[in-house]
Phi, psi and omega in degrees: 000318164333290180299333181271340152303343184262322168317276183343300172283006205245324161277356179273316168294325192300286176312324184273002172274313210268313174288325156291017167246008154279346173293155173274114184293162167265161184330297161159213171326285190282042120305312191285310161262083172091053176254188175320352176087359184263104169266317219246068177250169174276150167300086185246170165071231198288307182325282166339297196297344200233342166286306165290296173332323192273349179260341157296342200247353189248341181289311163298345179258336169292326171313290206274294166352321189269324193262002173270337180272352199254006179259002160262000000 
């Protein structure tokens, strides 16, 4: 059981690592303070779909984190 919780986190983080460096960053800072003003854009499309996936994929990787610690 062991060996297979670790498998298990070790593809879950590889994924969730992969869907945050596909997301699109912003400019930076100076964007943030006093830029173009889309401080605020909505999510559509791909962008929506990958949003979700990373939060999905961050959740799952803390479940089984918590259950691996509570199995020692």
């Amino acid at each position: 059981m062991d060996k297979t919780l670790g498998i298990i986190q070790i593809t879950v983080s590889i994924l969730l690592i992969l869907s945050i460096l596909l997301q699109n960053r912003g400019s930076g800072l100076s964007e943030t303070f006093g830029g173009t003003g889309n401080a605020y854009q909505t999510k559509r499309g791909f962008d929506k779909i990958l949003f979700t996936i990373t939060v999905v994929l961050a959740i799952l990787f803390l479940s089984t984190s918590f259950y691996g610690f509570l199995q020692t």
